[in-house]
C-alpha positions as CSV (number, residue, x, y, z in Angstrom):
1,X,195.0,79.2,52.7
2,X,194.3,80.9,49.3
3,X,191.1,82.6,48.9
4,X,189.9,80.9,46.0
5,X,190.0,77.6,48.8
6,X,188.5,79.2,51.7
7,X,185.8,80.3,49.4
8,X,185.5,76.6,48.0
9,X,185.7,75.5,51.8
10,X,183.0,78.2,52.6
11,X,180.5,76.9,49.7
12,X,180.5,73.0,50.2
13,X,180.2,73.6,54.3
14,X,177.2,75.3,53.1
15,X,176.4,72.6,51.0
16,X,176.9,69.9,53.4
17,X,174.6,71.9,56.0
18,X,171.9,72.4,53.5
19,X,172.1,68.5,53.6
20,X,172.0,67.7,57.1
21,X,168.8,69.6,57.7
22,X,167.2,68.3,54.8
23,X,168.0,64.8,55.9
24,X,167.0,66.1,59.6
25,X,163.5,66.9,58.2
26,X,163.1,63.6,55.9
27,X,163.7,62.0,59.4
28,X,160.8,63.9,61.4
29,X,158.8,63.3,58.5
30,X,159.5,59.8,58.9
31,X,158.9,59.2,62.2
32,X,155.7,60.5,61.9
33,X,153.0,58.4,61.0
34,X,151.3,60.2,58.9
35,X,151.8,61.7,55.3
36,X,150.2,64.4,52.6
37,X,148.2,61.2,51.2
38,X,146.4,60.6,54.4
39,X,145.3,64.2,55.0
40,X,144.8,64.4,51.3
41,X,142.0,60.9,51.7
42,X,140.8,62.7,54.7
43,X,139.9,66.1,53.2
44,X,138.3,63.8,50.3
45,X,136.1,61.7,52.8
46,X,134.9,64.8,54.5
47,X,134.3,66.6,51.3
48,X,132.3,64.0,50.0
49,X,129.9,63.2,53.0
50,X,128.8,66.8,53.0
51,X,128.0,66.3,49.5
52,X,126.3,63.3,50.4
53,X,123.8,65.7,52.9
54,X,123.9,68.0,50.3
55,X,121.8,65.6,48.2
56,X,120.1,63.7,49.7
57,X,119.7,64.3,53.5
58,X,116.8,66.7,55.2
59,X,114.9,67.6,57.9
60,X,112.2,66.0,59.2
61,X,108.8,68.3,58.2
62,X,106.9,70.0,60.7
63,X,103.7,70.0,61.1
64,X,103.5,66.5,60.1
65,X,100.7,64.4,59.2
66,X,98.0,64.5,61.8
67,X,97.0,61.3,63.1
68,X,93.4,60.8,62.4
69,X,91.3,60.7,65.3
70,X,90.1,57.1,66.8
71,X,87.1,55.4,64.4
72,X,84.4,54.6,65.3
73,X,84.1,51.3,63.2
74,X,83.5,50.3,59.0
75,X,80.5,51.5,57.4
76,X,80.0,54.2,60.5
77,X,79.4,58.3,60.3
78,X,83.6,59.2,60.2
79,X,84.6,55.3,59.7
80,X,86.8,53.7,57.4
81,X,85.2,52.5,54.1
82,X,87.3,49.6,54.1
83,X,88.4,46.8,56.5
84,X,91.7,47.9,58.9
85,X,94.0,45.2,60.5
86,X,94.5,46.0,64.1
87,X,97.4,47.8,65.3
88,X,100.1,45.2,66.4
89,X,103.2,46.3,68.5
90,X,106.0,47.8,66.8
91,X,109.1,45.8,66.0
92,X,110.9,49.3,66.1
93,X,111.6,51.2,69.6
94,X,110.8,54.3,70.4
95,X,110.9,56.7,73.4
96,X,108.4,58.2,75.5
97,X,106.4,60.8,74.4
98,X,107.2,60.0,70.4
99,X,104.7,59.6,67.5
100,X,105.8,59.5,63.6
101,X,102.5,61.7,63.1
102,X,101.7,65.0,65.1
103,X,98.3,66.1,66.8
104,X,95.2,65.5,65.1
105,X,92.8,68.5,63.5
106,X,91.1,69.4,66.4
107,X,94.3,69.8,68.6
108,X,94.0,66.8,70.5
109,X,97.1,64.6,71.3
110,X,97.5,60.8,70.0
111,X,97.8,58.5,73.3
112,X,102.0,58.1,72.6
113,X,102.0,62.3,72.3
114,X,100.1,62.4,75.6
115,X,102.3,60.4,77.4
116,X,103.3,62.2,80.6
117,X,107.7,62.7,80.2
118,X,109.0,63.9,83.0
119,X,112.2,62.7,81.7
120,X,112.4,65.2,79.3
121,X,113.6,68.1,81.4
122,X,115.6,66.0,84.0
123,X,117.2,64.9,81.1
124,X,118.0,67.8,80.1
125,X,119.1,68.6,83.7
126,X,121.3,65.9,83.9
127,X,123.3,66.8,80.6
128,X,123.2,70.0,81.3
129,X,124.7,70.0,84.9
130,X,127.5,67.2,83.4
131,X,128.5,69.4,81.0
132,X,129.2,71.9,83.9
133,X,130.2,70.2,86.5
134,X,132.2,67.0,84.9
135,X,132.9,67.8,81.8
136,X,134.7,71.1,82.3
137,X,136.7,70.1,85.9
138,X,138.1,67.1,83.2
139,X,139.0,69.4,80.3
140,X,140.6,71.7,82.0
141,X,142.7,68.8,84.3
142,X,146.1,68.6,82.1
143,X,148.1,70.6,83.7
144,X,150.5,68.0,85.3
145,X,150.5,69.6,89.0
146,X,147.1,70.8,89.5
147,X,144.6,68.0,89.1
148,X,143.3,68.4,92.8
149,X,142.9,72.4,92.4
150,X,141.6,72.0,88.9
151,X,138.9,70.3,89.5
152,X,138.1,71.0,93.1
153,X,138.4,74.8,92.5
154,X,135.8,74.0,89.3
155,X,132.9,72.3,91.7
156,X,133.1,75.3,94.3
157,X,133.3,78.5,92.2
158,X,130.7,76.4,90.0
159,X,128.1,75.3,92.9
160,X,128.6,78.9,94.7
161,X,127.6,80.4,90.7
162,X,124.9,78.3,90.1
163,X,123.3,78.7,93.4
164,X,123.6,82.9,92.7
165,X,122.2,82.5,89.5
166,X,119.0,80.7,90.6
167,X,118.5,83.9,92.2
168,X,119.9,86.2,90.1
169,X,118.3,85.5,86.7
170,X,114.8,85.6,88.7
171,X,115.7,89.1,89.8
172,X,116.4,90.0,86.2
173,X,112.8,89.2,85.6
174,X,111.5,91.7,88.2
175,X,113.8,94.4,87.3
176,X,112.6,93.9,83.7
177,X,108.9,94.3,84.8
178,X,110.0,97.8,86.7
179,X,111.9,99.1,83.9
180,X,109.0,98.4,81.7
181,X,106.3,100.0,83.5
182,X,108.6,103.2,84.1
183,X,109.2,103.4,80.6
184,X,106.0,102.6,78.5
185,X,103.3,102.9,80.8
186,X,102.3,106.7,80.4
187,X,99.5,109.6,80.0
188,X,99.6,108.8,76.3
189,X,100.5,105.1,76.7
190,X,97.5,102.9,78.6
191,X,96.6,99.5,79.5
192,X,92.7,99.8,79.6
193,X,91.2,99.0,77.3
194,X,93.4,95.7,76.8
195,X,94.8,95.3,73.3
196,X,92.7,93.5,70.8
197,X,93.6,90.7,67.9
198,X,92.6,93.7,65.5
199,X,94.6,96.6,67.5
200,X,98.2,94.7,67.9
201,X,101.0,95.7,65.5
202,X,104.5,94.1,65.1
203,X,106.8,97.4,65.8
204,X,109.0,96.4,69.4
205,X,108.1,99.2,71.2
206,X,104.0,98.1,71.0
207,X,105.4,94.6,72.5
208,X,107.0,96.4,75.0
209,X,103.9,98.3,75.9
210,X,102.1,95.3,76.3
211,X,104.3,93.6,78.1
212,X,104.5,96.5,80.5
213,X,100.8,95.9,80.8
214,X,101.5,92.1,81.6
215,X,103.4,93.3,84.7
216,X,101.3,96.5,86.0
217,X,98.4,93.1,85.8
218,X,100.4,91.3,87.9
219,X,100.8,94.0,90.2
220,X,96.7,94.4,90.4
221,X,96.5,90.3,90.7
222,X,99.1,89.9,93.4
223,X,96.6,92.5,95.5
224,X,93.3,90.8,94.0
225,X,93.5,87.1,94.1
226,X,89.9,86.5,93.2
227,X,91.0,87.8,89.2
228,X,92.8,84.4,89.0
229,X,89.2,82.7,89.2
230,X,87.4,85.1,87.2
231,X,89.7,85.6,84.6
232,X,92.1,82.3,84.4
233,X,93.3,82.7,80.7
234,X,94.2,85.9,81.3
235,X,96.1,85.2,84.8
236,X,98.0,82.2,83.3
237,X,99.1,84.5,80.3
238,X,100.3,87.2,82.9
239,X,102.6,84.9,84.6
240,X,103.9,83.0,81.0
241,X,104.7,86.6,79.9
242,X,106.8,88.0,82.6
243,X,108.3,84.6,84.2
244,X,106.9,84.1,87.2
245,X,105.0,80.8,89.0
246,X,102.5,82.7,90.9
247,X,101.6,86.0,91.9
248,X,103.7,85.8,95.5
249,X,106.8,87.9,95.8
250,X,108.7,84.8,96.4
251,X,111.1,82.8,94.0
252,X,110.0,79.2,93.0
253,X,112.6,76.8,92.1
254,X,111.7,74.6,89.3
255,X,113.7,72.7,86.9
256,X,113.7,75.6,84.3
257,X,115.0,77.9,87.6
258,X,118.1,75.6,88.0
259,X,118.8,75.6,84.4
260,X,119.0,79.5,83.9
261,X,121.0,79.0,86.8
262,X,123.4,76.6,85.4
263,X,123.4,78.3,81.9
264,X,124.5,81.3,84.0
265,X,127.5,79.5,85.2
266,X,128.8,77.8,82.1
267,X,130.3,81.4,81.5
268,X,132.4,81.7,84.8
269,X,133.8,78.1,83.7
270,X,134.8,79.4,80.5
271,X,136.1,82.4,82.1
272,X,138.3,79.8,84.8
273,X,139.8,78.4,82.3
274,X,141.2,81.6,81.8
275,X,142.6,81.8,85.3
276,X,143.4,78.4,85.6
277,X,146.5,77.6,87.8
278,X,147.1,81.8,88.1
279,X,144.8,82.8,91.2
280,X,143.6,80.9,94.3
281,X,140.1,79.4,95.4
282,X,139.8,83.5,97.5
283,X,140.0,85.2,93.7
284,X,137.7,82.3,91.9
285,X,134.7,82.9,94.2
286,X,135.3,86.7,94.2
287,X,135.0,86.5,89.9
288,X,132.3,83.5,89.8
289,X,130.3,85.8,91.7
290,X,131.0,89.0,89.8
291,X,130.8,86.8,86.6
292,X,127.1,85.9,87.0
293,X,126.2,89.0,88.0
294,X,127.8,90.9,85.0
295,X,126.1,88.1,82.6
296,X,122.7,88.4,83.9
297,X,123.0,92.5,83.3
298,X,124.3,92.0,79.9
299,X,121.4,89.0,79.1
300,X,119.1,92.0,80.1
301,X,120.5,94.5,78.4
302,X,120.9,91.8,75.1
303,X,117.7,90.1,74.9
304,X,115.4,91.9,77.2
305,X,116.3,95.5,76.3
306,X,117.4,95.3,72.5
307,X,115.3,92.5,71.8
308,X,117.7,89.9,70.5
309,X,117.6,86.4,69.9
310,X,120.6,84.1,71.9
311,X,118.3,81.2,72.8
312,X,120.0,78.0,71.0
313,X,123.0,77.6,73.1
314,X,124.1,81.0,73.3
315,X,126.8,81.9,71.3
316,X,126.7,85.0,72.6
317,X,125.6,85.9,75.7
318,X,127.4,82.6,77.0
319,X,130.2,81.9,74.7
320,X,131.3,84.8,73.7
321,X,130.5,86.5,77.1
322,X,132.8,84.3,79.1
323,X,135.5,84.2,76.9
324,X,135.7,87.9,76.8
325,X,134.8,88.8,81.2
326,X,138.1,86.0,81.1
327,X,140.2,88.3,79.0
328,X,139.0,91.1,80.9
329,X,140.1,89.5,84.3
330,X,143.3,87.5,83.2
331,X,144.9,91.2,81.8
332,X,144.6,92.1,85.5
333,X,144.1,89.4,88.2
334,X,147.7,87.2,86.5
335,X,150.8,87.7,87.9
336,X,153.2,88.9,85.1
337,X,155.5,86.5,84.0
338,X,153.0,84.0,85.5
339,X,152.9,82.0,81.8
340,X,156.7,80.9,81.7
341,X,156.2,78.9,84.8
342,X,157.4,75.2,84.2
343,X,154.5,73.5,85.6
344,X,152.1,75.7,82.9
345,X,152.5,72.6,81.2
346,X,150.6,68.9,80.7
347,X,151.7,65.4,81.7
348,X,150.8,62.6,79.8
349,X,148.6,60.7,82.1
350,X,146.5,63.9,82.7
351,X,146.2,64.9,78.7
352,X,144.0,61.7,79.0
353,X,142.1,62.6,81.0
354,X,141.8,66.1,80.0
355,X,140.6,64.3,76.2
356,X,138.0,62.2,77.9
357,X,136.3,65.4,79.5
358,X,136.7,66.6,75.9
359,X,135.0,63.7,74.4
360,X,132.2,63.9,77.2
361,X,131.6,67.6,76.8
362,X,130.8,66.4,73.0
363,X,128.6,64.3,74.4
364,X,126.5,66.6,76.0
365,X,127.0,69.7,74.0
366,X,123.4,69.5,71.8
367,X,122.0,69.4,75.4
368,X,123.0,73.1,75.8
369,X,121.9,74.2,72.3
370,X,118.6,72.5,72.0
371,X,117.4,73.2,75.7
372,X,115.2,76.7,75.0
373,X,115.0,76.0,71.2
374,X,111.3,75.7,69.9
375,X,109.3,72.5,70.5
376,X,108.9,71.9,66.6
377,X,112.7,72.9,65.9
378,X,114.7,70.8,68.9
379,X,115.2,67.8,67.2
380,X,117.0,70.0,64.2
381,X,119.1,71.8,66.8
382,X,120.5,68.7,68.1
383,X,120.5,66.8,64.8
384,X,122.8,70.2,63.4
385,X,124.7,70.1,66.6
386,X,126.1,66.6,65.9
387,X,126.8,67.4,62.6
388,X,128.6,70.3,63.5
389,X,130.7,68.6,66.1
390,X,131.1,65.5,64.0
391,X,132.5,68.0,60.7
392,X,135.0,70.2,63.6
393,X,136.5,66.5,65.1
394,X,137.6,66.0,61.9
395,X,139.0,69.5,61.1
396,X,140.6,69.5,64.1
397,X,142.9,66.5,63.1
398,X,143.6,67.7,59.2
399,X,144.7,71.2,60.6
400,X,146.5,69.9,63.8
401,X,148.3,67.5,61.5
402,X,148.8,70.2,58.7
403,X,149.9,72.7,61.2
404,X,152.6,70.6,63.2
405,X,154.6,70.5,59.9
406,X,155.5,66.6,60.7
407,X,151.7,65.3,60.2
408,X,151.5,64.6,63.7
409,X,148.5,65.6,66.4
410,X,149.4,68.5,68.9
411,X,147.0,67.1,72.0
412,X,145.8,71.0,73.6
413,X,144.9,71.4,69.9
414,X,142.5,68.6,69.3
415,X,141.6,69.0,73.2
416,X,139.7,72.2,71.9
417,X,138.8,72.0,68.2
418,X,137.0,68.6,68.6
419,X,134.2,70.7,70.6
420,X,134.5,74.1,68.9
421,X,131.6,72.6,66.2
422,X,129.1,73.1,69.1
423,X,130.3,76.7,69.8
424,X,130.0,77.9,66.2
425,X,126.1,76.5,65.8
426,X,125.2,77.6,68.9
427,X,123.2,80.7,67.4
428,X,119.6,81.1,65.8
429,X,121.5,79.5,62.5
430,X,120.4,76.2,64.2
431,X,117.2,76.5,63.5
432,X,117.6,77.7,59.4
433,X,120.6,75.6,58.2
434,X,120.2,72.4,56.1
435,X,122.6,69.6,57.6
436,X,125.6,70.0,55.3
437,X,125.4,73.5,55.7
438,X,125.6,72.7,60.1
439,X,128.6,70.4,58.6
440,X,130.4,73.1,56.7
441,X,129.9,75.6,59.8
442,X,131.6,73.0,62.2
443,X,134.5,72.3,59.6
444,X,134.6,76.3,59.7
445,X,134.8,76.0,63.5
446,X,137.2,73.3,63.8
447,X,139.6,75.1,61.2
448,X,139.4,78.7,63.1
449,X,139.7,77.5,66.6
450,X,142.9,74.9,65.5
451,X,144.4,78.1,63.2
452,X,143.8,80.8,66.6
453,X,145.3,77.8,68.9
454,X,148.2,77.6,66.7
455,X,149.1,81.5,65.8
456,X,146.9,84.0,67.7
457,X,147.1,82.4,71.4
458,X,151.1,83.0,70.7
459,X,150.7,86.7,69.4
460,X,148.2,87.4,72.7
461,X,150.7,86.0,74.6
462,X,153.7,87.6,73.7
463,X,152.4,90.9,72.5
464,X,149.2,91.7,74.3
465,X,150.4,89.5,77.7
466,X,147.1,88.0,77.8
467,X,147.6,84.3,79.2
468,X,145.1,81.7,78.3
469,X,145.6,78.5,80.4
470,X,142.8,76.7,78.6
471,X,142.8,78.1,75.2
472,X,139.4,79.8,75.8
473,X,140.0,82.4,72.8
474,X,140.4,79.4,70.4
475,X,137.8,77.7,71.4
476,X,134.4,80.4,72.6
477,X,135.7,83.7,71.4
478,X,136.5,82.7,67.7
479,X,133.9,80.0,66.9
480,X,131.4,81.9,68.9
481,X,132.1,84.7,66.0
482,X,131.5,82.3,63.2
483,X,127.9,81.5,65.1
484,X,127.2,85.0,65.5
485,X,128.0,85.7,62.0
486,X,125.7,82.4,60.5
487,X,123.0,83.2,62.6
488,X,122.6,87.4,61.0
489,X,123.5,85.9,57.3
490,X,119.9,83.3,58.4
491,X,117.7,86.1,60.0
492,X,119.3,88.1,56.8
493,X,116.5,87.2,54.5
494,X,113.1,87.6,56.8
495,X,110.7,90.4,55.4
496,X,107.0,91.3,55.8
497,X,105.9,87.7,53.3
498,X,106.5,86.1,56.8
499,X,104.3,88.4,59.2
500,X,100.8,86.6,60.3
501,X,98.9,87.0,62.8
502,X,101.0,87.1,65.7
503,X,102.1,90.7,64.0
504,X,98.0,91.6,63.8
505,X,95.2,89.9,62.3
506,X,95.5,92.4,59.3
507,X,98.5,90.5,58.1
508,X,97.0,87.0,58.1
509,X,96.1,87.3,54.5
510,X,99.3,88.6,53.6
511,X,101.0,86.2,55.1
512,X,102.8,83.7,52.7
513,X,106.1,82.1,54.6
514,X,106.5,81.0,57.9
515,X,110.1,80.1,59.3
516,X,111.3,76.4,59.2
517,X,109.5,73.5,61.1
518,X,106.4,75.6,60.7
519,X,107.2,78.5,63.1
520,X,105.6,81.7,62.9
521,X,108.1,84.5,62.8
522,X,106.1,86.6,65.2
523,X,106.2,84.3,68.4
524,X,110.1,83.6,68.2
525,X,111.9,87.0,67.4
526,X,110.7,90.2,69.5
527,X,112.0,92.5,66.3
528,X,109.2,91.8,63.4
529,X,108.3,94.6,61.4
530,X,110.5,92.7,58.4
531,X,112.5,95.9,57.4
532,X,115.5,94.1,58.2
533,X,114.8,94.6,61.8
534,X,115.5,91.8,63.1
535,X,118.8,90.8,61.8
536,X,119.7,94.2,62.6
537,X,119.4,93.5,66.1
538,X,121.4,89.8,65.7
539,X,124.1,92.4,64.6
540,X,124.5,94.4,67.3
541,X,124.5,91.6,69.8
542,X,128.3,90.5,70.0
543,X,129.6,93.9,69.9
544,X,127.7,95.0,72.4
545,X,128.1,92.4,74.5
546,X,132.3,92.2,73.8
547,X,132.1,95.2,75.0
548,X,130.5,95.0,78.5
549,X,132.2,91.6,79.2
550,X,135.6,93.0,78.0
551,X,134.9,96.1,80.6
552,X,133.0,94.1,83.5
553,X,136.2,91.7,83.4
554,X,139.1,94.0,83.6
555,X,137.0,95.7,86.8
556,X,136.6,92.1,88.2
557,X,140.1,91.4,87.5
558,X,140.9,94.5,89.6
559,X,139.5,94.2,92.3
560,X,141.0,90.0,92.3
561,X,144.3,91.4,91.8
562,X,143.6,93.2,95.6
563,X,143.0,89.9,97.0
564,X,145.9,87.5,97.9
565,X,146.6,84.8,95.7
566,X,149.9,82.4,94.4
567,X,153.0,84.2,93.4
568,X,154.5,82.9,90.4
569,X,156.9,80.7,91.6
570,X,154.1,78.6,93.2
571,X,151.6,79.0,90.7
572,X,150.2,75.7,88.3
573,X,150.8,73.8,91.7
574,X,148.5,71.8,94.3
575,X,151.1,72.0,97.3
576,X,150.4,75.1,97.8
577,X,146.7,74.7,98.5
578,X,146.8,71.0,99.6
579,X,147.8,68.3,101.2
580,X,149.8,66.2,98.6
581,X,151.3,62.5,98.7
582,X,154.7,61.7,99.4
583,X,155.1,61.3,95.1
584,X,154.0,64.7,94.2
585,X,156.8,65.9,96.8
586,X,159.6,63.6,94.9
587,X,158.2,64.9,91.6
588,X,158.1,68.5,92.6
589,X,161.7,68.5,94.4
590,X,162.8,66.7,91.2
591,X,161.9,69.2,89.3
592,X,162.8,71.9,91.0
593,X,166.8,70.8,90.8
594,X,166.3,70.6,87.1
595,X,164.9,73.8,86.8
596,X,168.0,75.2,89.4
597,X,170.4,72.9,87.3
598,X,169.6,74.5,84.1
C-alpha cells in the first residue's frame, strides 16, 4: 500500500471515529430526559421568584401594634367614643400562644399571648431529636450492605453522645464561672459596690467583669440561702446569667439541658458520616465521646472566651466543627485503600430511602436554626430557612443535571445539596437578610455543595486520601463557609448609632438604630463597642475553630486507629457485625465471584 493511501486510510478512520462518538453522545443525550431548554426554564423560574421577594415580599415588623388594653365600656374614662361590635370567633386558625398584635403599653400580655405553650419547646424537642436520631440513621443508609450497621451504629454512638453532652455542656458552664473569677476578679477589679445603670460600659472585658461578679454571687448565695428571699431579682438574674436552675451543685435536666445535649451530638453524626462503613461500633463510641468533648471546649473557647455569636443553627461550632473533627479522624482511623471497596457503593432500593431521610432532615432543619434565635426574630429564622432550602433543592437539580453532562440527576448529589440551603443560613445572617437575599444564599449553597460533590470530593480522595462516605465536606464544611462568610458581611455594618442602653444609660440618647425585629444590639452580641468589633470576632470564629477540630480529630482518629476495627476486605458490610438473612449471604457470595471473576 502507497503512502499517499495509507494516509487517505489513516484520515477517514479518523473521520469515521470522530463520527461514532458524536453519534455515541447524540445517543446519551437522547436517552436522557432532559435537555438545555429545561434547565434553561428552570434557571428562569428561579430567577424570577427571587425577583418576585425582591419586590414585594418582607418580614413581618416587630414590635407590632400593641393591643389596647380591655375597655371599660362607650362614653367611659379610657372607652371607645363610638359603638364596637363584639368580637366573634375567627374564621381563620391559629396556634396557641399567637396574636396578630403584640403586648399592650404597660407590658401586659393579651389573653391569646398568655396562653400557657408548653408545646413550644417539646416541639422543638421533638424536631430536634428527629433530625438526629431519624433523619441522619436514613441519610446516611445507602450503602447497599450496611443498612443494619448504619443506622444501628447511628442510635448508639448518638444516645451514648447525647447523654455525655447533657453533662458535659453543664460543666462548660462551671468551668466558665472559675475561669472568670480567676481572671477578672482582682485587687484593682471588684464586685462591691455592684455596677450601676450609669457606671456599665459596652467594652467585653467590663461584661466579663461582671459576669465574674454573677458567679463569685452565686458562690456567696449557694452558702446564704436567705439572699434568695431578700434579694429575689437579684438571685434570679444570678442564675439567668451564668446557667444554672438553682444554687445546688447539682445538674437539673430540663428541656433546654437535653437540647444542648443534642445540639452537641449533631456534630459526632456529621463527623460518622465520615467514618461510615470504615471502623466498627468499638471506634464510634471511642470518637462520639472524644467528639463532644472536643466541641464543648471549642463552644467555650468560641463563644464563651472570644465572645462570638453561633447561636442560629451553628454554622460553625456545629457544622463546620464536625465536618472538620471527621477529616481529622478519617486521615487516621480509615484503613488505606479502604475507599475502593465494592460495597462503598448504593443500591437502588436503599438510595430511597437514603432520599426520604433527606427530604425529612428538610423538614426539620429550621428547627435547629431557629431553636436559641431571639423571641422577636424566630419566626424570620425559620421563614429564611425555608427559603434557603427551598432556593438549594432547586440548585441542586440545575447543577446535578448540568454537571452529569447528559442532563440527568446523580442521586448522592441531590441526596446532599437539597439540605445544604439550611447549612449555609445557619449563621447570625438569619436574623439580617431580606427573604430573596436567604433565597440567593441557599441557591449559593446548593451550587457550592453540588460543584465540591462533583470535583473536590474526587481531588481529596485521590490526592489528599481523605475518604468521605457521606459527602460531609460538600455538604457542612463548604456551605457552612458561605454562612460564616454572610453572617460577618451582616454584623459588617454595626457601629456606635446602634448602642443604647444595654451599652450604658449614657448612650440612650445617642442611640438611633436598633438591629431588625426591634432588637437592641447590646443584649444579643457580647462584642459592642461598634468599632467594628463585633464582626471582627464573627471573623475569627471558623478559623479558629477549623483549626481545633482539624487537630482534636486527627488525635481522636489516633488513638481509633489503636483500637480494632474491619479490615478492608470486610469493610461497608453488616456480616461482619451481624446476624444476616439467608439473602444477604446469596447477595454477598454473588458478589464476591464477580469480584474474583473479574
Amino acid at each position: 500500500m502507497s503512502k499517499a493511501k495509507l494516509l487517505f486510510y489513516k484520515i477517514a478512520q479518523k473521520t469515521v471515529n470522530f463520527f461514532k462518538e458524536d453519534e455515541e453522545t447524540l445517543r446519551k443525550k437522547e436517552i436522557s430526559g432532559q435537555t438545555p431548554v429545561h434547565v434553561a426554564i428552570n434557571i428562569i423560574l428561579q430567577i424570577g421568584l427571587i425577583v418576585v421577594f425582591m419586590l414585594n415580599v418582607d418580614h413581618q415588623k416587630y414590635p407590632a401594634h400593641p393591643n389596647p388594653p380591655a375597655y371599660p365600656g362607650v362614653g367611659q374614662p379610657g372607652g371607645p367614643t363610638l359603638p364596637q361590635p363584639e368580637p366573634v370567633i375567627p374564621f381563620k386558625r391559629y396556634p396557641a400562644g399567637f396574636d396578630v398584635w403584640g403586648p399592650r403599653p404597660d407590658g401586659s400580655l393579651t389573653s391569646r399571648l398568655a396562653e400557657t405553650v408548653m408545646q413550644n419547646q417539646f416541639k422543638f424537642f421533638i424536631e430536634i431529636t428527629t433530625y438526629v436520631y431519624l433523619g441522619f440513621a436514613l441519610q446516611y443508609s445507602f450503602l447497599r450492605k450496611f443498612g443494619y450497621s448504619t443506622m444501628s451504629f447511628g442510635l448508639l454512638q448518638a444516645t451514648v453522645a447525647a447523654q455525655w453532652g447533657i453533662v458535659w455542656m453543664q460543666l462548660i458552664d462551671v468551668i466558665h464561672c472559675q475561669y472568670l473569677k480567676s481572671n477578672f476578679i482582682n485587687i484593682d477589679a471588684q464586685c462591691t459596690p455592684p455596677f450601676t445603670a450609669e457606671q456599665i460600659s459596652p467594652t467585653y472585658s467590663q461584661k466579663q467583669l461582671r459576669q465574674a461578679c454573677s458567679c463569685q454571687l452565686w458562690d456567696v448565695i449557694h452558702g446564704n440561702r436567705s439572699i434568695v428571699t431578700e434579694q429575689p431579682n437579684y438571685a434570679h438574674h444570678t442564675l439567668i446569667t451564668i446557667g444554672k436552675m438553682n444554687f445546688d451543685n447539682t445538674f437539673v435536666i430540663t428541656l433546654p439541658s437535653l437540647m444542648e445535649g443534642l445540639l452537641a451530638t449533631i456534630p459526632v453524626q456529621i463527623t460518622y458520616g465520615m467514618l461510615l462503613g470504615k471502623v466498627g461500633p468499638s471506634q464510634l463510641m471511642l470518637c462520639a465521646l472524644t467528639c463532644v468533648t472536643c466541641y464543648g471546649i471549642n463552644y467555650w473557647i468560641v463563644i464563651y472566651v472570644l465572645g462570638a455569636w453561633d447561636h442560629v443553627g451553628g454554622s460553625c461550632i456545629i457544622h463546620a466543627f464536625g465536618a472538620f473533627f471527621g477529616i481529622g479522624c478519617t486521615l487516621f482511623a480509615s484503613p488505606k485503600g479502604v475507599a475502593s471497596n465494592p460495597d462503598n457503593s448504593p443500591r437502588y432500593n436503599a438510595d430511597v430511602l437514603c432520599t426520604v431521610g433527606v427530604i425529612l432532615n428538610w423538614i426539620t432543619f429550621p428547627s435547629i436554626n431557629a431553636y436559641f434565635a431571639p423571641a422577636a426574630a424566630q419566626q424570620a429564622v425559620v421563614i429564611n430557612t425555608y427559603l434557603s432550602l427551598f432556593s438549594s433543592c432547586v440548585a441542586s437539580m440545575l447543577f446535578s443535571s448540568l454537571y452529569s453532562q447528559q442532563f440527568k440527576f446523580d442521586p448522592a448529589d441531590i441526596q446532599r445539596s437539597c439540605i445544604s440551603g439550611g447549612v449555609a443560613i445557619s449563621s447570625v445572617a438569619s436574623l439580617f437578610v431580606q427573604p430573596y437575599q436567604a433565597m440567593l444564599i441557599g441557591f449559593a449553597g446548593g451550587f457550592a455543595c453540588s460543584t465540591s460533590h462533583n470535583f473536590l470530593r474526587k481531588f481529596l480522595e485521590k490526592k489528599l486520601m481523605i475518604t468521605d462516605t457521606v459527602g460531609v465536606v460538600s455538604l457542612h464544611a463548604i456551605p457552612s463557609a458561605i454562612a460564616w462568610i454572610a453572617g460577618v458581611i451582616s454584623v459588617a455594618p454595626l457601629n456606635t448609632a446602634y448602642m443604647g442602653k444595654w451599652a450604658g444609660t449614657q448612650y440612650i440618647s445617642q442611640q438611633t438604630k436598633t438591629l431588625p425585629f426591634g432588637l437592641e444590639y447590646g443584649q444579643i452580641f457580647q462584642h459592642t463597642a461598634g468599632n467594628g468589633d463585633t464582626a471582627r470576632y464573627q471573623l475569627i470564629m471558623y478559623p479558629t475553630t477549623v483549626a481545633f477540630a482539624l487537630s482534636s480529630g486527627a488525635l481522636c482518629g489516633f488513638l481509633a486507629r489503636n483500637v480494632k476495627g474491619p479490615s478492608v476486605a470486610r469493610s461497608f458490610s453488616d456480616s461482619i457485625f451481624w446476624f444476616v438473612p439467608e439473602d444477604f449471604r446469596k447477595t454477598e457470595d454473588l458478589m464476591r465471584k464477580e469480584t474474583t471473576a473479574v
